[in-house]
VOGU-3710 file (C-alpha; in Angstrom, 3 decimals, decimal comma):
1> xxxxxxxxxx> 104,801/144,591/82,370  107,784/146,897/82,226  109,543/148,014/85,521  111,888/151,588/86,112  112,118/154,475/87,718  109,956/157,909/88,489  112,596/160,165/88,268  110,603/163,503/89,107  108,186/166,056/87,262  110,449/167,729/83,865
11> xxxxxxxxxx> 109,575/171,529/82,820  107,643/171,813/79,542  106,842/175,018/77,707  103,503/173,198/76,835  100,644/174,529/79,453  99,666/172,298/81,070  97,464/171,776/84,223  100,491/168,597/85,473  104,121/168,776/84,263  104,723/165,502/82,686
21> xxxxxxxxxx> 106,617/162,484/85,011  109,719/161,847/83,107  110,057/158,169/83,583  113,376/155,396/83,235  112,514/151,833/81,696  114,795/149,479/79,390  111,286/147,788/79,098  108,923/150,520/78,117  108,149/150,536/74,454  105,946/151,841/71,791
31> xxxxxxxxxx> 102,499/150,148/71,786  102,145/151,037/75,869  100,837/154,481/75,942  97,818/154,666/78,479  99,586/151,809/80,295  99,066/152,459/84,644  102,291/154,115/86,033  102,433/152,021/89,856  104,386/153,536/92,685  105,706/150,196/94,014
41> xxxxxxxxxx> 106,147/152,516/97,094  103,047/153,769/97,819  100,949/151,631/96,037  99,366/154,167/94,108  98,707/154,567/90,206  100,696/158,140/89,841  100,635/158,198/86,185  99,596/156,991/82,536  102,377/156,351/79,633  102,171/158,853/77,179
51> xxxxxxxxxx> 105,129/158,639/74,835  108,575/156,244/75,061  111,216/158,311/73,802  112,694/156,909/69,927  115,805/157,525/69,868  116,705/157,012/66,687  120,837/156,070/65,262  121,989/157,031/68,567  121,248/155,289/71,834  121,506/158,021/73,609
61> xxxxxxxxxx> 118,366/158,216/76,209  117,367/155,136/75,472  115,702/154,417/78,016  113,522/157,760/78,242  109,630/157,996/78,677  106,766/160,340/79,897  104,043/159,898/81,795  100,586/162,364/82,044  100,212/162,663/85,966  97,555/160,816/87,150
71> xxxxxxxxxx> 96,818/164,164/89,285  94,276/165,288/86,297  91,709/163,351/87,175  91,004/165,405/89,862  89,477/167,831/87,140  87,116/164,688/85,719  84,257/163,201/86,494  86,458/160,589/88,491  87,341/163,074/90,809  85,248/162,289/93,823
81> xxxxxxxxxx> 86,554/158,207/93,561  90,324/159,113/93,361  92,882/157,996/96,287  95,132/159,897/96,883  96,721/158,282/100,012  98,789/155,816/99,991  97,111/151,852/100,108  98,399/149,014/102,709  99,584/146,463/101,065  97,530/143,275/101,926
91> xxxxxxxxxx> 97,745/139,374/100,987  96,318/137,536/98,552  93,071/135,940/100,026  93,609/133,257/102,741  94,324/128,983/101,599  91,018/127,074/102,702  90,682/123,707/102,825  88,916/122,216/100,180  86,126/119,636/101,575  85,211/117,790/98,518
101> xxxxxxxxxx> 89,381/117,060/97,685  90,167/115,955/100,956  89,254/115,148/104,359  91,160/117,122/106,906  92,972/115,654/109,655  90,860/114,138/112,837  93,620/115,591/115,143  96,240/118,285/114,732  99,642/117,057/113,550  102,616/117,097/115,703
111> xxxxxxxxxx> 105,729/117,209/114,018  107,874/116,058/116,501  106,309/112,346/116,689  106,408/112,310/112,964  109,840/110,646/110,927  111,541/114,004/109,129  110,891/113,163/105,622  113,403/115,277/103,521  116,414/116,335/105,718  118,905/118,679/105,311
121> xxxxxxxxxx> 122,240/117,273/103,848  125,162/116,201/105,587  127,829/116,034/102,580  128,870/120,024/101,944  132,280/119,769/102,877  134,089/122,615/105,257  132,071/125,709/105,851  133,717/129,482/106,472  132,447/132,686/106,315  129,296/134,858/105,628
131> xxxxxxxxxx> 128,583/135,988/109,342  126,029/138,665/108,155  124,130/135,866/105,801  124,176/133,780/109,060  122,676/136,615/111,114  120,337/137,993/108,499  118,833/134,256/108,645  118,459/134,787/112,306  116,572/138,069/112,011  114,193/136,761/109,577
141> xxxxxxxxxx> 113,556/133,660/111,546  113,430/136,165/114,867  110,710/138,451/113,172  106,959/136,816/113,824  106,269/138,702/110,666  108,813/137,373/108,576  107,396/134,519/105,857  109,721/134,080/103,493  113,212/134,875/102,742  115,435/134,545/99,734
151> xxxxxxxxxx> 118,810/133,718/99,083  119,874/134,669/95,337  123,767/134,064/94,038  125,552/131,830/90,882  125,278/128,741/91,050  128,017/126,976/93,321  128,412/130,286/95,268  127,457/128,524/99,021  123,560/128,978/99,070  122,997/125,689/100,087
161> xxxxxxxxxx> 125,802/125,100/102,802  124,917/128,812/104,003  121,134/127,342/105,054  122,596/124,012/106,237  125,425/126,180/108,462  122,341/127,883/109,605  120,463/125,235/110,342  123,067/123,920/112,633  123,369/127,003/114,216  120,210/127,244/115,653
171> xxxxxxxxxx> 119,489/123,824/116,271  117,220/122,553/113,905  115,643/118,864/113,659  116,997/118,723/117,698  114,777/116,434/119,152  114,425/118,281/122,359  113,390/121,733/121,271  114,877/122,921/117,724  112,302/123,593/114,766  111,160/120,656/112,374
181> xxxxxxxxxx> 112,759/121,402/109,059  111,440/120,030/105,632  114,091/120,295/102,612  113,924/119,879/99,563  116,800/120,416/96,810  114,839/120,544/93,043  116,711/118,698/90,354  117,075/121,031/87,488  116,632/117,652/85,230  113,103/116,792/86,525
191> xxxxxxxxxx> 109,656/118,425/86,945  109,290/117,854/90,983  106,665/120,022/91,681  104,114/118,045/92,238  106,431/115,311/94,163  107,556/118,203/96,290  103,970/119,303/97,316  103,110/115,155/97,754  105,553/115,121/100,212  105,064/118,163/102,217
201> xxxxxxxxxx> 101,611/117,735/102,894  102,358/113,640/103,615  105,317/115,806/106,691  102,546/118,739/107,766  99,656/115,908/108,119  101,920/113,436/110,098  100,838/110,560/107,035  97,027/111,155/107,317  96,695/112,820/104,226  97,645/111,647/100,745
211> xxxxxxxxxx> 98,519/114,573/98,421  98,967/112,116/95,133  95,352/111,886/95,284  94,135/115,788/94,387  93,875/116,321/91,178  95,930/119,771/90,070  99,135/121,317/91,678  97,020/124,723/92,380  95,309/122,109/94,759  97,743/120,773/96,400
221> xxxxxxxxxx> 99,479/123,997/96,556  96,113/125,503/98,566  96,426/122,131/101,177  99,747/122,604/101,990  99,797/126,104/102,758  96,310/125,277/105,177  98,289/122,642/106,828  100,825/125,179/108,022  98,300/126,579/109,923  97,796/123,113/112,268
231> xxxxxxxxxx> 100,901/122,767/113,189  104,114/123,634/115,243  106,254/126,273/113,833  108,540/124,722/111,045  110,958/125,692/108,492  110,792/124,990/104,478  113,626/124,983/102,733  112,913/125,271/99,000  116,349/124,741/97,645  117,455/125,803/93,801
241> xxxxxxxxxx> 114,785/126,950/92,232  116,538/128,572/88,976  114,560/125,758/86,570  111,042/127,156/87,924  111,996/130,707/86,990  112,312/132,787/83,243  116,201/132,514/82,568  115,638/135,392/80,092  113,072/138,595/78,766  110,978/140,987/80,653
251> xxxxxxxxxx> 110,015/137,947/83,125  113,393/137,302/84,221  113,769/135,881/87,614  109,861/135,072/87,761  107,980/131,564/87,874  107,185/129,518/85,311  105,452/126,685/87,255  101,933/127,526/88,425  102,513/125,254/91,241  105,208/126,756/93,257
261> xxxxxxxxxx> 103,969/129,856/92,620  100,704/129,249/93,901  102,193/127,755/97,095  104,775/130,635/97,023  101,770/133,016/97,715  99,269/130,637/99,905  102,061/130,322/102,233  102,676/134,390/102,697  99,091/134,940/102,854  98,749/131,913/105,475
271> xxxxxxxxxx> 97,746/132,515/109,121  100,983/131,121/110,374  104,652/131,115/111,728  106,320/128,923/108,993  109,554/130,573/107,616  110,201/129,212/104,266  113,562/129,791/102,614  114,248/129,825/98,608  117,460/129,749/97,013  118,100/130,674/93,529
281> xxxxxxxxxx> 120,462/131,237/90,795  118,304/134,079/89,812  116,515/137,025/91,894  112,954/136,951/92,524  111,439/140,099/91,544  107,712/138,966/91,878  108,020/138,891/95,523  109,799/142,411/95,584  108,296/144,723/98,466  105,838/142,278/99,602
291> xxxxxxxxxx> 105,030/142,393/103,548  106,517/139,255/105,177  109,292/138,868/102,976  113,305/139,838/102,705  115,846/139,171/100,072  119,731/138,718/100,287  122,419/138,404/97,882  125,228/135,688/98,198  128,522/136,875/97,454  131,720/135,116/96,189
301> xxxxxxxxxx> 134,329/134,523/99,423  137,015/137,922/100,123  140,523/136,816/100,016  140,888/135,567/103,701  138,072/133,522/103,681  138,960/131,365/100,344  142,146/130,621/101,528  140,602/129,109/104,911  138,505/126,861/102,637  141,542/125,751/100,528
311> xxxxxxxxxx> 143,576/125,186/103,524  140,362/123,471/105,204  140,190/121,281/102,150  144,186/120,165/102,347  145,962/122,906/100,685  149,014/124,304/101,994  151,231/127,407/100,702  152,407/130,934/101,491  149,542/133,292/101,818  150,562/134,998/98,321
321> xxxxxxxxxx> 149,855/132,153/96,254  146,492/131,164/98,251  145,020/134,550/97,693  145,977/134,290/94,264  143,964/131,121/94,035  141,195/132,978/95,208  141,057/135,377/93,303  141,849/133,588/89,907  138,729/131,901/90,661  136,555/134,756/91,958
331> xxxxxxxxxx> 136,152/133,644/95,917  134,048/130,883/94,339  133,283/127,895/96,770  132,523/125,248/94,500  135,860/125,978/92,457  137,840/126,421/95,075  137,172/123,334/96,774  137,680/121,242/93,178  140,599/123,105/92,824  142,206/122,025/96,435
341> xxxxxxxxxx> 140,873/118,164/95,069  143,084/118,893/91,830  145,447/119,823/94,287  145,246/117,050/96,942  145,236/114,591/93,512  148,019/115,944/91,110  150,276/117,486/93,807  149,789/116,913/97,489  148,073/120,040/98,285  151,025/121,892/97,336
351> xxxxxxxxxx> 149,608/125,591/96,133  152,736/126,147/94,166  151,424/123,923/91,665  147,912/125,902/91,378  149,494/126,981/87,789  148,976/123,788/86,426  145,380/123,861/86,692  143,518/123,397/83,237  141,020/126,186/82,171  139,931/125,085/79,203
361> xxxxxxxxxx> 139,782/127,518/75,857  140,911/131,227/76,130  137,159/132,432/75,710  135,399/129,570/77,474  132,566/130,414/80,518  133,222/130,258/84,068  131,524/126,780/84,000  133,750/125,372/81,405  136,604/126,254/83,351  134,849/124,241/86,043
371> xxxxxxxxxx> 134,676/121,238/83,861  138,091/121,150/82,429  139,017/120,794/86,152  136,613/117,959/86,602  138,488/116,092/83,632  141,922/116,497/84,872  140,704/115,370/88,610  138,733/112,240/86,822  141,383/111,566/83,989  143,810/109,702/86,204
381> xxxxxxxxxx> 141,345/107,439/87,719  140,549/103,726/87,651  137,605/102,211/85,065  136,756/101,451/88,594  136,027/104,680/89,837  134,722/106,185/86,809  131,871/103,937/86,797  131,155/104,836/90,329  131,314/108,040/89,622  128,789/107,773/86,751
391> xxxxxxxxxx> 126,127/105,764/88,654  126,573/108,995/91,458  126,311/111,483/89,504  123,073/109,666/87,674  121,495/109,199/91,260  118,897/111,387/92,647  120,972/112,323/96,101  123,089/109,907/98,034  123,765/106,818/97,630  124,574/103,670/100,412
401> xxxxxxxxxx> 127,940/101,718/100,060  126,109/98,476/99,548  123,083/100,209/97,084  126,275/101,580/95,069  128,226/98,175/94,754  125,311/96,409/93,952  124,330/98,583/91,188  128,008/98,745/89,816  127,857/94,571/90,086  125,262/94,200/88,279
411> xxxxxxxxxx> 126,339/96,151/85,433  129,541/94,533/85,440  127,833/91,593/85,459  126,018/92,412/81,967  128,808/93,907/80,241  127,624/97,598/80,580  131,151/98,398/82,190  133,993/96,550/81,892  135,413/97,219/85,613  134,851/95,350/89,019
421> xxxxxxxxxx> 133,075/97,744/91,756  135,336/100,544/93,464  136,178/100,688/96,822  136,111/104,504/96,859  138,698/104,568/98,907  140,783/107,072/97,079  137,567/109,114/95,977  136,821/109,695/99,390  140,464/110,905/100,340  140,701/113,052/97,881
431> xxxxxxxxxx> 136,829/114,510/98,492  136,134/114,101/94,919  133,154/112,175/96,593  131,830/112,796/100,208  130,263/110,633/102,248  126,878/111,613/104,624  124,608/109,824/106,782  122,630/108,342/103,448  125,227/107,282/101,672  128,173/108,913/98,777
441> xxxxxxxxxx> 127,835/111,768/96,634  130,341/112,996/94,204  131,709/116,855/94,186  129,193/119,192/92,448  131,851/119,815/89,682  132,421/115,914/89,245  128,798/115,342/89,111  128,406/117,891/86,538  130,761/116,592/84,517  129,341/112,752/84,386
451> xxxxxxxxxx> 125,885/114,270/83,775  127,240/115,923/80,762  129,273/113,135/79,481  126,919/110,524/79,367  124,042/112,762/77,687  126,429/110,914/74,940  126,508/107,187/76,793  125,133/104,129/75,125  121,035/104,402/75,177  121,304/100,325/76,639
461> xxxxxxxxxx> 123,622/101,775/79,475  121,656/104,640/80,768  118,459/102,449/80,491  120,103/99,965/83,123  121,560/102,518/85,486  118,232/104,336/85,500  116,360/101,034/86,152  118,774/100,156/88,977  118,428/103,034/90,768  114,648/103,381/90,230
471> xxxxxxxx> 114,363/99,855/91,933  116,264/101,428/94,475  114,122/104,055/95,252  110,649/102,165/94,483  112,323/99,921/97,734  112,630/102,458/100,108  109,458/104,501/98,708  110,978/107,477/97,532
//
């Protein structure tokens, strides 16, 4: 698959019955002539490849290739079968439910008498900005046609609180008469596919159906896109998505997992209202101009708006040096908010000290810079609070007060850290963890940091966190 541009119909001294289609495609290479030429526009084959251009030393047109109109098969035998209008774009064929896999429900579900199994979190901190995102959400959840949306950006960049701001906005999970929401936020350190499709179709079918049971994600995929059809209009939220897509090559941005994909394109083809919403590190040009579904790009914060979330998180200083802050760190979210606890931690709040802040080596990434403020915001802390901070950033969301202290008891208890149990006390002042309504979770740059720091931890250690927390969740059946 290669992807460009038509640019128009190029002169030739040749005489010919069609000009040639001079076409533009990084992608195109030797190898590809006959290859289809697709109008993504009007859905029609326009063209065949009949030479990429070499360029030889130079690089100069590059990119350059020619296609034989597909208007000379009008003087062939295939003349009388040739379309030459432009075809509708249409859906994949509709999700059935499969008898022999699984019984369908006796009654329809109702989602409101049913427990919300994967909620939208509560921890992201202060929220500013992005009115159009806000409203663009609106439209697409205004617009019966309207299936899926997509949120794209870097990592850190405010996809996530943007959905949960949303969310709020137009009151979701309300009891009285807001939509039912499912989340669910992927962990780029697991395969949760199938666990995600488990517990959707354990939400859509109120508990009556038991998704473990079918054999192959495709499957379950297929059920869960039916069950949007019995039920009350609801919103999916599938958040971070970058491990299920190609990171690199011609592929980039497309998925890699046969099960979200499948469900991806059950649930556009689906007879029903849902509005599912991705977010992504990466684009997702698979689902480029198909009906039902609309695409936005999240941008880094403009200068006003970062220095609202630094003041919002406790920093204080003349406008000059706030903007600066901003800008130093590209109107990111995520480092401006471990920035203000660096801040809060070293100095206060005071902004005059933002050049202080470590960034690591001359040439390092973005997300280096990131951690080298993670290690001056952890480096002054107790044994106490580094161990907390470990079992956090090890856990799978949230965490109770009395869940954590347990956990960090019993590895005192056997030696695996050397510190009694933190009171979080000054954590929590300083935001470097946030509390919610299930419990603590560290900063996204903090958490980061522990992940990558005890890749290199004791093997006995991370055996007995891991075990600790899995009893954990086995208790509450997660």
């Amino acid at each position: 698959m290669a992807r460009g541009l038509v640019d128009a119909h190029v002169p030739s001294e040749r005489n010919y019955l069609y000009e040639p289609l001079q076409l533009t495609s990084a992608q195109l290479d030797s190898g590809m002539s006959g290859s289809a030429v697709l109008d993504i526009a009007r859905n029609l084959v326009i063209g065949f490849v009949f030479r990429v251009w070499e360029p030889g030393e130079s690089p100069k047109d590059r990119d350059l290739a020619f296609a034989v109109d597909a208007g000379l098969l009008a003087h062939s035998p295939l003349a009388d079968t040739i379309v030459t209008t432009s075809v509708p774009l249409g859906h994949v064929a509709q999700p059935v439910l499969h008898q022999g896999l699984v019984m369908p429900p006796t009654t329809e579900a109702t989602l409101d008498q049913q427990p919300v199994l994967n909620e939208p979190p509560s921890h992201l901190g202060a929220y500013v900005g992005r009115e159009s995102l806000l409203t663009f959400l609106t439209e697409a959840w205004a617009d019966p046609g309207c299936k899926l949306t997509g949120l794209f950006g870097p990592s850190g960049i405010g996809k996530t609180s943007l959905v949960r701001q949303w969310l709020g906005k137009i009151g979701a999970n309300d009891e009285a008469d807001g939509p039912s929401v499912f989340w669910w936020t992927f962990d780029p350190a697991k395969q949760e596919e199938d666990d995600f499709l488990v517990a959707l179709i354990g939400h859509l079918s109120g508990g009556a159906l038991k998704g473990a049971t079918i054999p192959s994600s495709a499957a379950k995929a297929n059920l869960a896109a039916y069950l949007l059809q019995t039920v009350p209009r609801v919103i999916i939220v599938l958040d971070d998505l970058s491990s299920y897509q190609m990171e690199s090559g011609d592929l980039y941005g497309c998925f890699q997992h046969s099960g979200i994909k499948d469900f991806v394109n059950y649930l556009i083809s689906a007879d029903q209202r849902t509005l599912a919403i991705l977010t992504s590190d990466l684009p997702f040009p698979e689902l480029e101009n198909v009906p039902g579904v609309v695409f936005a790009a999240v941008e880094p914060l403009n200068a006003d708006e970062g220095m609202r979330l630094l003041t919002m998180n406790g920093v204080h200083g003349d406008e000059a040096t706030l903007h600066s802050i901003v800008a130093d760190w590209g109107g990111h979210p995520q480092a401006l908010t471990a920035v203000a606890i660096y801040l809060r931690t070293r100095h206060l709040g005071d902004a005059r000290f933002a050049g202080d802040l470590p960034l690591g080596s001359a040439d390092g990434s973005f997300a280096d810079r990131l951690l080298a403020i993670g290690e001056a915001i952890q480096e002054r802390r107790s044994q106490a609070d580094r161990a907390a901070l470990e079992v956090l950033a090890l856990a799978r969301g949230p965490l109770p007060a009395d869940v954590l202290s347990r956990i960090l008891a019993r590895l005192a208890g056997t030696g695996h850290i050397p510190a009694a149990p933190s009171a979080l006390g000054d954590l929590l002042r300083s935001a470097a963890v946030r509390e919610s309504t299930a419990g603590f979770i560290p900063h996204p740059v903090l958490r980061n940091l522990y992940r990558t720091r005890l890749r290199k931890a004791p093997a006995e250690y991370l055996i007995a966190a891991h075990r600790l927390l899995a009893n954990h969740y086995y208790a509450i059946g997660v």
